[in-house]
C-alpha positions in Angstrom: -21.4 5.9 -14.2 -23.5 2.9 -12.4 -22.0 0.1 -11.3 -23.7 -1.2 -14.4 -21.8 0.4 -16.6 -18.4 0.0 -15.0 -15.8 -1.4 -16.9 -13.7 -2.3 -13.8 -14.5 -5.1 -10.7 -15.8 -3.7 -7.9 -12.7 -4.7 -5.9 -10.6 -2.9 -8.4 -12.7 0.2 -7.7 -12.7 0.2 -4.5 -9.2 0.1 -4.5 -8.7 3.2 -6.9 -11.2 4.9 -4.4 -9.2 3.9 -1.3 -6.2 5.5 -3.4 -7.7 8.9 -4.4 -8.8 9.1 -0.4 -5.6 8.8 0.8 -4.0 11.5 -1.7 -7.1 13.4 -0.5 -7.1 13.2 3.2 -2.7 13.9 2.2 -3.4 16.9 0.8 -6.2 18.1 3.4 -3.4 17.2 5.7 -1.3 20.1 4.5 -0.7 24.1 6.4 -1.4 26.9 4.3 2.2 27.2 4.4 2.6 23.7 3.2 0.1 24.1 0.0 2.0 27.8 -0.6 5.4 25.8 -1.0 3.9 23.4 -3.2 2.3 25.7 -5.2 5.3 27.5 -5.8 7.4 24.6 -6.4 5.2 23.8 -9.0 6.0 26.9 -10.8 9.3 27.0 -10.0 9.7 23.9 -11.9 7.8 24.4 -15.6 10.2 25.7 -18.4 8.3 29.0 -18.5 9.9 30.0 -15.3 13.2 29.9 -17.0 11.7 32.1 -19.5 10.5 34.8 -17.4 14.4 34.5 -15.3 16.1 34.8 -18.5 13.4 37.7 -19.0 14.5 39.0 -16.0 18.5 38.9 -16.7 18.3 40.1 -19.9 16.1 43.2 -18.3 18.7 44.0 -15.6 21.8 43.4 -17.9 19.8 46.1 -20.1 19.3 48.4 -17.6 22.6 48.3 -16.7 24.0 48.9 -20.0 21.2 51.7 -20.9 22.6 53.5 -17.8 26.4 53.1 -18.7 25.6 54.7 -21.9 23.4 57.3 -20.4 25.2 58.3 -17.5 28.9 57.0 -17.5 28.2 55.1 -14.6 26.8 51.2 -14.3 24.0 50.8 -12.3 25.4 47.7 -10.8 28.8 47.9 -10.5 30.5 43.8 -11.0 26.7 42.9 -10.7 27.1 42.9 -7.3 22.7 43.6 -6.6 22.3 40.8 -8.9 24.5 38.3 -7.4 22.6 39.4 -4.2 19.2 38.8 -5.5 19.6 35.6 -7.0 21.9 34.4 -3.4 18.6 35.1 -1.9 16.4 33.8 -4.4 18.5 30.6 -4.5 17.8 30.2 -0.7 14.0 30.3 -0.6 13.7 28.2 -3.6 16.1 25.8 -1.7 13.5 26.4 1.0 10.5 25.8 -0.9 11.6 22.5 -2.6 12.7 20.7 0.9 9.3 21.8 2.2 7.8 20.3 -1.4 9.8 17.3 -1.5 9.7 16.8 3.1 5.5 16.4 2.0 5.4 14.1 -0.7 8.1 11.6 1.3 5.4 11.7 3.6 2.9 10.2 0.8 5.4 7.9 -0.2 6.2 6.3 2.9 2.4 6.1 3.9 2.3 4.2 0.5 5.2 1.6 1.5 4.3 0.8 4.8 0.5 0.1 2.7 2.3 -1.4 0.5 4.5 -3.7 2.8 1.2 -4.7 5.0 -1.0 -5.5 2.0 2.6 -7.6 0.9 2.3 -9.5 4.0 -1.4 -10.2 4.5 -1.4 -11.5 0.6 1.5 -13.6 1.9 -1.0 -15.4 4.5 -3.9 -15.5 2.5 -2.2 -17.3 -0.2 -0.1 -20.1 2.8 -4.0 -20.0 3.9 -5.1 -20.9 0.7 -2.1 -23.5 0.1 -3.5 -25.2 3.3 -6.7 -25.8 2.6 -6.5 -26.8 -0.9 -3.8 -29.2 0.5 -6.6 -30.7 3.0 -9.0 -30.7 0.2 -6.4 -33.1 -0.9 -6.1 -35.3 1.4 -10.0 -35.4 2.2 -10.9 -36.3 -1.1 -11.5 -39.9 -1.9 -10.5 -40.1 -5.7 -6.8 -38.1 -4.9 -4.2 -39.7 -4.6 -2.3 -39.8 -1.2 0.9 -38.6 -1.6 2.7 -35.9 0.7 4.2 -32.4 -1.0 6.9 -31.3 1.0 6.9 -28.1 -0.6 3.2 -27.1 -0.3 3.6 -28.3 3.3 6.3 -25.6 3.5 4.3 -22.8 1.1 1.4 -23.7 3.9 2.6 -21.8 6.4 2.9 -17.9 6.5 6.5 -16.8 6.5 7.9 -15.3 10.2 8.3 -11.1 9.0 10.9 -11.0 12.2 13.0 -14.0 11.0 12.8 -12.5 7.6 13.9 -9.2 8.6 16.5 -10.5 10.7 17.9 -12.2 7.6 18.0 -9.5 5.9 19.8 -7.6 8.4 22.7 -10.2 9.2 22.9 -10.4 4.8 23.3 -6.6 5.1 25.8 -6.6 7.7 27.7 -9.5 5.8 27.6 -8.2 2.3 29.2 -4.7 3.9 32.2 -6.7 5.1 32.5 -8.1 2.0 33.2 -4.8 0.3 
């Protein structure tokens, strides 16, 4: 598609491509071992694994029973082997998820602190804006001269420390509330 024919502003593109490059460069990012976890996180988690478990534990219960009746003896005595495989089984799939999960909180704070610093410089382009519409204002002739207290405040970025530390001290106070 040209830029022609695109439906969406340039601005808006460039922002989708400046997405898909950092999911990219994320998963580009990742160890062999890392893209192996995932991948079998991924199945771990679709419906059709349950499927083929249930498979599996209807197989070994029917083994079992097929060699009671056979040869007097159960071939796993209190399911014992079974309780065994699926302890292990329980442990790499434990195993595989943190690994999983330890990645994509990676991806997700990359995208806050983005998030955060594109919060913050909007925050002083728009007090930047405020400010010069404000001189506009008072420069032009035909406008009448009156002060606005609260676009002088909006004028002026907000400090990220003092907000912060507010936020901190209404922490701290709302937990002694409680």
């Amino acid at each position: 598609m040209t830029a022609e024919e695109s439906v969406l502003p340039a601005h808006v593109e460039d922002t989708i491509e400046t997405i898909a490059r950092l999911h990219m460069e994320h998963r580009e990012a990742a160890s062999g071992l890392q893209r192996t976890s995932e991948q079998i996180t991924a199945f771990l988690g679709r419906p059709l694994f349950i499927v083929w478990l249930s498979i599996a534990f209807a197989a070994w219960l029917g083994a079992g029973w097929a060699m009671l009746v056979l040869t007097g003896r159960p071939l796993d005595p209190a399911f014992q082997g079974l309780q065994t495989v699926t302890s292990i089984a329980a442990v790499y799939m434990t195993a595989f998820i943190l690994i999983a999960q330890r990645r994509d909180d990676a991806l997700a704070e990359l995208r806050e602190k983005l998030t955060l610093e594109l919060a913050i410089l909007s925050e002083q382009k728009i007090a930047k804006v405020i400010a010069l519409m404000e001189e506009l204002r008072r420069d032009l002739p035909s406008a009448p001269d009156r002060g606005d207290p609260e676009a002088d405040a909006l004028s002026s970025p907000a400090d990220a420390q003092a907000v912060v530390e507010a936020l901190r001290e209404e922490g701290s106070a709302g937990s002694r509330g409680t």
